[in-house]
N, C-alpha and C positions, 0 to 999 in steps of 0.2 A: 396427599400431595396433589398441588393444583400448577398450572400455568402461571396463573397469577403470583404463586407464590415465587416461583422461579423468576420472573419478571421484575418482583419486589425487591429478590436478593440482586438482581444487575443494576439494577434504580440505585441501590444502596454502594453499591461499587463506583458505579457513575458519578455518584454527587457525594460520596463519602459524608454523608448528615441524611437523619434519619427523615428530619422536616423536609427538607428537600425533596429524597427519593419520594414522601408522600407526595408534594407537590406535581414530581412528573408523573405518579402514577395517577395523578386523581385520586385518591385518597386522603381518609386523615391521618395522621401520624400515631395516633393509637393502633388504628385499624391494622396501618402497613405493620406496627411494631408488633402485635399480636400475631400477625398470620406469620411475621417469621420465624417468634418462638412456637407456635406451631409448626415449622416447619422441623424446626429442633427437636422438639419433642417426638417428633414422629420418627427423625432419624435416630434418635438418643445422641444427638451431640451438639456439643455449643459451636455455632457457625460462627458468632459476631461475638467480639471482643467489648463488650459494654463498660463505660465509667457514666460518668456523670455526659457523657456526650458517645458519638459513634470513636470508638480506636482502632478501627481494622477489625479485620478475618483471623481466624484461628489457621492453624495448620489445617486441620478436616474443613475448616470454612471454605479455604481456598482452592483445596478438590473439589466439593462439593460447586463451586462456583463456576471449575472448568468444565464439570457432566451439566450443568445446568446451561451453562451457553450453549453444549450442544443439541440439548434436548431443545431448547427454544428454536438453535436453526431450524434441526431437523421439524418442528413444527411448523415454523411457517415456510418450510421448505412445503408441505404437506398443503399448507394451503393455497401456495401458486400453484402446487401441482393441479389442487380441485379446478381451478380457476383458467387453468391450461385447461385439462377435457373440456370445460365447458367453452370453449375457444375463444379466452381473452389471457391475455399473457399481464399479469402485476404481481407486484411484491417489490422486494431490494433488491438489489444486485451488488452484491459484498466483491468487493475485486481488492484484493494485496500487491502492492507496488513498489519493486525496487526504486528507491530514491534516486533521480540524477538517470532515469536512464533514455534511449533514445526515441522513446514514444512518447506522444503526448496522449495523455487520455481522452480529452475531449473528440478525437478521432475518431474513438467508439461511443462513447457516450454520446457526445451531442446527435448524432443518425438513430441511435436507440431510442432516444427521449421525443425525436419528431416521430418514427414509428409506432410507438408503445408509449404516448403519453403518460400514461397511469403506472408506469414504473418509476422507484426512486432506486437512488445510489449510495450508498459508502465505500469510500476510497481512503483504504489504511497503508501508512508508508510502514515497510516491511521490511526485513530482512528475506533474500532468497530463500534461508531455512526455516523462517517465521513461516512462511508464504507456504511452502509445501506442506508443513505441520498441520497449517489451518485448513489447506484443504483437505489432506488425509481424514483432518476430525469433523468435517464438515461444517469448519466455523468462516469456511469462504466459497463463493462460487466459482471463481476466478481468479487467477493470477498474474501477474506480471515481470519477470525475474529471469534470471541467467540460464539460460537452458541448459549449460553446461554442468551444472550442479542438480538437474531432472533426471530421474529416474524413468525412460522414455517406455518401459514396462508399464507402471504405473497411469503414466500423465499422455493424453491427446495435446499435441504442440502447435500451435501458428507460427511458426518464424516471423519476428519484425526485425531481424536483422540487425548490423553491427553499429555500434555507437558511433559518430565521427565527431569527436572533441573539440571543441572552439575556447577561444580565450576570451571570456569575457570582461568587459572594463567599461569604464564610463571614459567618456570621448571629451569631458571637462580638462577631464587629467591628466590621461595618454594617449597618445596618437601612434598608428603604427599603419604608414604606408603602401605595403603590399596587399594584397589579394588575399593570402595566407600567411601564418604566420609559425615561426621555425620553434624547435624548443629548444633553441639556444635561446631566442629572443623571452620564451616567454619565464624560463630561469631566473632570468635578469631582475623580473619585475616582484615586485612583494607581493606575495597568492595568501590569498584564502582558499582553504581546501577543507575538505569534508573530512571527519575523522580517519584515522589512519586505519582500522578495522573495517570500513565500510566499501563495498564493491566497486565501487566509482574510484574511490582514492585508490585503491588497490591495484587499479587498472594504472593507473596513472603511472603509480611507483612502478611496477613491471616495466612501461615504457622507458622509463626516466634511466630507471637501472642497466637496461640494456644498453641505452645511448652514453651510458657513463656520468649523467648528469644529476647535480643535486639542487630541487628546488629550492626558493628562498622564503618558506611558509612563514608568515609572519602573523598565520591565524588559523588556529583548527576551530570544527564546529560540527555536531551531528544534524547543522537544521543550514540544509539550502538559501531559507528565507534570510537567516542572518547573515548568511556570504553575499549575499544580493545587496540587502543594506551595506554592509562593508565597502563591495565595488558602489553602489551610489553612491556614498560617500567621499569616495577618491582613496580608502584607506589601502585599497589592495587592489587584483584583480585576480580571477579566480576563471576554474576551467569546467565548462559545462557543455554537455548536448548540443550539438546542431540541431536538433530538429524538437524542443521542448517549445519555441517560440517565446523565453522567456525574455528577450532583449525586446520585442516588442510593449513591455510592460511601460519601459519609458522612450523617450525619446534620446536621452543620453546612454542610456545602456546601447551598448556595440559588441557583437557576436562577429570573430572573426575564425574560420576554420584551421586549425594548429595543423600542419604538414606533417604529414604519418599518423596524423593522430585519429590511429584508429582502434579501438579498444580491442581486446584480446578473445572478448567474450560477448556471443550471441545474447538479445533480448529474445522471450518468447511470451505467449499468451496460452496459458494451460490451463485446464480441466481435469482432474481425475476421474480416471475410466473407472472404477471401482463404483458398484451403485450401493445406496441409491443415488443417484445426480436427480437435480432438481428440473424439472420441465423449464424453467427461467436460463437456470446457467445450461442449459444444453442449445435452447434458441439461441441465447444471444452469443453461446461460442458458432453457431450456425451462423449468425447474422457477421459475426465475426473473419470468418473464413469468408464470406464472398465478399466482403466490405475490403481485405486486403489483397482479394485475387489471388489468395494462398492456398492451398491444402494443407491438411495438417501434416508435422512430418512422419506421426503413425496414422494412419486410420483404425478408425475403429466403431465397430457395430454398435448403435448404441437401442439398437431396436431389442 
């Protein structure tokens, strides 16, 4: 068993076609198909589901696929680390991101990316529970999610602090002349809102329920992007972050601060103390921490 082969099997996950996965690997399609049934053979199990084209993962395929993500972090965890002693800081920086919440990432990002040029990024929208799993198994460096739901044993914390809700809408369609605006007013209006499971919505409903009030959803969706389109649209308006800068997108999009509306639950930026932690995610939770003029809310030794 080789890296590359591990590599193969994620190619193959990625692009679900065999010719494909060869393509991203550089490879030929023989070659990549070979060293998988090599890799089969070595485990004695059929990992891939073969007909006349790719059909998926077996049951054993699909474990075998979750040990294999984290054997490649942990690899190229290994090799920032080499790349840290030698005092240059690259590799990815894997960060998981609650959807809808009151950070914007480029916050951190864009100040990392002028210091440490030669680092790149992936930013996966996450569930809170997704988020802590992946770091536990080391398939993240970073997190971004409800502190409330951290295990503060575990996890080194940045406090960003409480969400403040605004009512988004396109200014084509609706107008609303105060400063803020009440959740009577925003009742009124036909919302697009995030799935009813998801953290954001969640917050919402707690507020709504307490005030006694029932919105008029006239659109769920598990994707932000198509609540956006909706309000450009004029079909709805919909309840997002003050501080994500996403009304800046257009010139008709308008972000106005909903009164009270202030979510129930802390945003935080985590780390798990449990080593190994990567020289990469340990700087940039560093860089982290003085970039928000926070400390974390545990400390911890990481020498």
């Amino acid at each position: 068993m080789d890296i590359k082969q591990l590599k193969f099997l994620l190619a193959l996950e990625q692009t679900r076609h065999f010719g494909k996965a060869a393509e991203l690997c550089h490879v030929t399609q023989p070659t990549l198909s070979m060293r998988i049934s090599n890799l089969e053979e070595e485990l004695g199990l059929e990992l891939v589901v073969r007909g006349h084209r790719f059909e998926g993962f077996s049951e054993p395929g699909l474990r075998i696929l979750a040990w294999a993500k984290t054997l490649l972090a942990t690899h190229d965890g290994l090799l920032a680390e080499a790349a840290n002693c030698r005092g240059k800081l690259v590799g990815n920086l894997s960060i998981g991101m609650v959807p809808l919440s009151c950070f914007d990432p480029t916050r951190l990002l864009k100040p990392l990316s002028q210091r440490y040029p030669e680092l790149t990024y992936s930013l996966s929208s996450l569930s809170s529970e997704a988020i802590i799993d992946q770091l536990m198994r080391n398939q993240l460096d970073l997190g971004i999610c409800y502190i409330d739901e951290v295990d503060q044993g575990q996890f080194d914390i940045i406090d960003l602090g409480i969400t403040q809700m605004g009512l988004m809408y396109s200014g084509e369609f609706f107008q609303f002349d105060n400063e803020e605006v009440e959740w009577e007013e925003v009742i009124e209006k036909p919302l697009g809102l995030l799935d009813a499971t998801m953290s954001f919505r969640q917050s919402i409903t707690h507020i709504l329920r307490n005030l006694h009030l029932t919105p008029n959803v006239i659109l769920e969706s598990d994707s932000s992007y198509h609540l956006i389109q909706a309000v450009a649209s004029g079909l709805c308006c919909t309840i997002m972050p003050m501080e994500e800068g996403i009304e800046a997108l257009s010139d008709n999009l308008k972000l106005k601060p909903i009164k009270n509306g202030l979510s129930p639950s802390q945003i935080g930026l985590i780390i798990r103390k449990s080593v190994p932690r990567s020289a990469l995610a340990e700087q940039c939770f560093k860089e982290a921490t003085e970039l928000f003029t926070q400390q974390p809310l545990l400390d911890h030794d990481s020498q």
